[in-house]
C-alpha positions as CSV (number, residue, x, y, z in Angstrom):
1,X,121.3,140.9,97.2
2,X,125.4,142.1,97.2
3,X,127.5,140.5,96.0
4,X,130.4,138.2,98.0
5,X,133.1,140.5,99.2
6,X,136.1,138.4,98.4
7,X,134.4,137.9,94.4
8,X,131.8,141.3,93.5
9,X,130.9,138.6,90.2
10,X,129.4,136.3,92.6
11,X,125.8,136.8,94.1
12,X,125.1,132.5,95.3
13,X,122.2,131.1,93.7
14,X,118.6,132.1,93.4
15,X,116.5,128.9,93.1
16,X,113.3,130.5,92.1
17,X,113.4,132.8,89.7
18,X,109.8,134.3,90.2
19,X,108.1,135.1,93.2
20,X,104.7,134.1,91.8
21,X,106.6,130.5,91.7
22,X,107.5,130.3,95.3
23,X,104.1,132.2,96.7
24,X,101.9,129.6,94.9
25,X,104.0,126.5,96.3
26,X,103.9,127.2,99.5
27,X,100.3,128.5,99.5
28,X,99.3,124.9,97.8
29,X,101.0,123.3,101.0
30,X,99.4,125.9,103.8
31,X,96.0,125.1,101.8
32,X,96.9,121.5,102.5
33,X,97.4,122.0,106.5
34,X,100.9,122.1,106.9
35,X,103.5,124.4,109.0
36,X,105.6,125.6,106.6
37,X,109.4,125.6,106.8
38,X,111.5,127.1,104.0
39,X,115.8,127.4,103.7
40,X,116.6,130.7,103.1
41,X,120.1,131.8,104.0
42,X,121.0,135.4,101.9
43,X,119.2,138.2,102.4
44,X,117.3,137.9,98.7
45,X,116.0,135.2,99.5
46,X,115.3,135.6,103.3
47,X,113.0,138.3,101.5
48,X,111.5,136.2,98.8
49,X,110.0,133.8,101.6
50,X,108.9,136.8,103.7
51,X,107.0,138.3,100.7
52,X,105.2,135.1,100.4
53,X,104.2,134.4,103.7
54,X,102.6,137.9,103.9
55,X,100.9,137.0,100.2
56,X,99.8,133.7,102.3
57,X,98.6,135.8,105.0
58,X,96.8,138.5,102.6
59,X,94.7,135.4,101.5
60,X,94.2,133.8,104.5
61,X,92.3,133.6,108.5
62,X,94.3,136.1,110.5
63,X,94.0,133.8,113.3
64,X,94.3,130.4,111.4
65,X,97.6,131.9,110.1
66,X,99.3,133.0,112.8
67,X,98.5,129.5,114.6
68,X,100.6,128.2,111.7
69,X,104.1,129.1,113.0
70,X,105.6,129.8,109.9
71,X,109.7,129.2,109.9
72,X,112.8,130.1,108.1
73,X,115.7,128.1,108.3
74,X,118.9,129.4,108.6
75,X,118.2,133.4,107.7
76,X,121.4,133.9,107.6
77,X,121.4,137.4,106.8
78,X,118.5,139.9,107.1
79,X,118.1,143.6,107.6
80,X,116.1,146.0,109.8
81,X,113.0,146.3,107.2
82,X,113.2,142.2,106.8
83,X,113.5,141.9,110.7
84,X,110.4,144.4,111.0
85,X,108.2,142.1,108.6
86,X,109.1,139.1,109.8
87,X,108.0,139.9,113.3
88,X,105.0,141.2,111.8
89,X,104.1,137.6,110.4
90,X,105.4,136.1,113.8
91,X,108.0,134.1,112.1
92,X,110.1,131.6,114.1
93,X,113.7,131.6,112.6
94,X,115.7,128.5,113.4
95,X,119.5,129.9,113.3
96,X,123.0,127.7,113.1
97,X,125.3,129.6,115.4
98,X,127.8,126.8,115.2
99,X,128.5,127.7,111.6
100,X,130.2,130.9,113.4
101,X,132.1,128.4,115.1
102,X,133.9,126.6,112.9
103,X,133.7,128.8,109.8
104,X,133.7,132.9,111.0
105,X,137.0,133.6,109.4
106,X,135.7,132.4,106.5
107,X,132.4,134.7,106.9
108,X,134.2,137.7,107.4
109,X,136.7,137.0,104.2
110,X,133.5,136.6,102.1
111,X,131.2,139.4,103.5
112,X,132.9,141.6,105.3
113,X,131.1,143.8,107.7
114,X,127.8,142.4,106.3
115,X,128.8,139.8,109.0
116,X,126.9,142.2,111.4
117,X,124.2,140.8,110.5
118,X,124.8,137.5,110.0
119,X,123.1,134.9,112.4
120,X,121.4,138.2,113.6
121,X,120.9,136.9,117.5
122,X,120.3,140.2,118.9
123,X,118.4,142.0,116.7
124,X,115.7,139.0,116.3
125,X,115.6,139.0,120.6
126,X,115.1,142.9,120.7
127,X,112.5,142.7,118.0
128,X,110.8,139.6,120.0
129,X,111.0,137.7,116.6
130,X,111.4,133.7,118.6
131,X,114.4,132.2,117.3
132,X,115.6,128.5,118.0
133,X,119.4,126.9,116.7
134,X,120.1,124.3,114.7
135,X,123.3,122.2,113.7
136,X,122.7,121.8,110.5
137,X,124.9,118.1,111.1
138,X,126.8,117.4,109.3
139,X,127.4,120.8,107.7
140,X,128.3,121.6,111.3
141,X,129.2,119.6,114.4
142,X,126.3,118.2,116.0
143,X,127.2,119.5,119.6
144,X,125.2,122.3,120.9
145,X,128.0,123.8,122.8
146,X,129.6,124.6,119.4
147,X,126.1,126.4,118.2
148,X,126.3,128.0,121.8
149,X,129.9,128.9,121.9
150,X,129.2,131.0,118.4
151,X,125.6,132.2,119.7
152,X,127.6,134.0,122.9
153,X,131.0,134.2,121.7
154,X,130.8,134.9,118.1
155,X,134.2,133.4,117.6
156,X,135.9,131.0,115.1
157,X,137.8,128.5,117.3
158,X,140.3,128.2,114.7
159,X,142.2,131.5,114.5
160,X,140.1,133.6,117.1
161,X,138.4,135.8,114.6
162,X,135.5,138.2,116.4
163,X,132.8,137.6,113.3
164,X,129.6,139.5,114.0
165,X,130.1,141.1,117.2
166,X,126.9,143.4,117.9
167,X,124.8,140.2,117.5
168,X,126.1,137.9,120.7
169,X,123.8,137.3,123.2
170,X,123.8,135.8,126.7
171,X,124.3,132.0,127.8
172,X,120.6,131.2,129.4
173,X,118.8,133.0,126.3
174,X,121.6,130.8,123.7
175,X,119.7,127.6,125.7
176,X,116.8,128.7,125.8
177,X,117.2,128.9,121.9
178,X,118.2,125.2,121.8
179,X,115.5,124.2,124.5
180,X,112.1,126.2,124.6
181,X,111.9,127.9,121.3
182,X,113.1,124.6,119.2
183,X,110.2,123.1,121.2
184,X,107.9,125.8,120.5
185,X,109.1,125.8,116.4
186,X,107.4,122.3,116.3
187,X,104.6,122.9,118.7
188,X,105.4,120.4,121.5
189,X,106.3,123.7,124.3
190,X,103.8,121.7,126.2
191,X,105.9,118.7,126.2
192,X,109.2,119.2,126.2
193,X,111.9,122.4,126.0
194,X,112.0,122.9,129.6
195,X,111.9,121.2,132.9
196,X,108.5,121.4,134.7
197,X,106.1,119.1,136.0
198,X,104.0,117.1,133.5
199,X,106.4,117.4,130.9
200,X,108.8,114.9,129.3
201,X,111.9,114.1,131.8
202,X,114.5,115.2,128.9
203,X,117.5,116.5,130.6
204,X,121.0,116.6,129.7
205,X,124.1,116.7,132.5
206,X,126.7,118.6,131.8
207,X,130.5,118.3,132.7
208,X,130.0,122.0,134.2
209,X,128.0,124.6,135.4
210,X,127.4,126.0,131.8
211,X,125.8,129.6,133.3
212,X,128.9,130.7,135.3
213,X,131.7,128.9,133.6
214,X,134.0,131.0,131.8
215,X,132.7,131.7,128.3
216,X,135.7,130.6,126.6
217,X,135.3,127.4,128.7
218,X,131.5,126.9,126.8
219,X,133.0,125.2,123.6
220,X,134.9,122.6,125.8
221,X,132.2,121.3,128.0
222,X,130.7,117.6,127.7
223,X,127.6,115.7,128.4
224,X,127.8,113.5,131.2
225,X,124.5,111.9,130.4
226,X,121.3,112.0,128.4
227,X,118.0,111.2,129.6
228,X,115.3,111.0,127.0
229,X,111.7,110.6,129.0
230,X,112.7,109.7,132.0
231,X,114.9,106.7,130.6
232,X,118.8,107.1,130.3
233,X,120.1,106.4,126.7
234,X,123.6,107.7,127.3
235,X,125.9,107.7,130.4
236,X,129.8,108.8,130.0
């Protein structure tokens, strides 16, 4: 809703004017059947796909809705009331913490301390608001030790830059974002997202021991090999 830091004429784009616009679409698709899935990145319009999936929800099965899983991707800022709602309507939020990576300087330059809550890591985990990561390839790299790096580090490998502190959060719950909650964002946690019997033998072996390495060390590690179901399909 502010505007850029670095330009206070500049507020980004606002692709639906009218929130009647946006509630009706995406009630015509959750009439249809589907999980609905909406890019939202600033925090107007984070709030303009909120308000409609609580005027889906007003209209709608309590229980039917909530099996529905609806998702935001990227929420790249929010607040505490936005946070609060969203939990309320059991939103999964699918976050690129590798834009942190490669672009925090640049975040900080443009909004300042708003960077706070940016990516906002923390405050979904304390809310229990489930939150998976995404690349965003090839707006980002597609290596999820650059989205983990910027989930726990919160640091643009380029100069150094600290962007967002009081939103890192550990290594094992940065993995678990890539693993178990992406799994659970497309309803296949009975499948995949984490290694247990009966599920699909999808494993990646890393070039170190990710949960006791140094956390500088994070962005620098490499896959070794890739087994998807049980068959390899990559071997350094």
């Amino acid at each position: 809703k502010s505007p850029y830091s670095h330009d206070k004429k500049l507020k980004g784009i606002q692709n639906f004017k009218f929130q009647k616009e946006l509630n009706d679409a995406l009630f015509k698709a959750y009439k249809e059947g589907f999980q609905i899935t909406a890019h939202a990145v600033g925090d107007g319009a984070v709030e303009q796909i909120v308000t409609a999936y609580e005027f889906i929800r007003e209209k709608s099965d309590a229980k039917e809705f909530s099996g529905r899983r609806m998702r935001i991707e990227h929420s790249g800022f929010t607040n505490e009331d936005l946070i609060e709602r969203m939990k309320s309507l059991s939103v999964v939020v699918i976050s690129n913490p590798a834009f942190i990576t490669i672009n925090g300087s640049d975040y900080i330059r443009y909004y300042g301390e708003r960077t706070e809550k940016m990516f906002a890591h923390r405050s979904y985990q304390n809310s229990g608001i489930r939150e998976g990561f995404g690349s965003d390839c090839p707006v980002s790299y597609p290596n999820p030790m650059h989205g983990i790096y910027g989930a726990v580090m919160r640091k643009d490998i380029k100069r150094g830059d600290v962007c967002g502190q009081s939103q890192k959060i550990d290594i094992l719950d940065a993995v678990r974002c890539y693993t178990y909650n992406n799994a659970y964002a497309s309803f296949e946690e009975n499948i995949k997202g984490s290694l247990e019997k009966g599920k699909l033998a999808d494993i990646a072996v890393l070039s170190d021991n990710i949960l006791n390495c140094d956390k500088e060390h994070i962005k620098d590690i490499e896959i070794d090999m890739t087994m998807i179901d049980g068959k390899f399909v990559y071997l350094k």
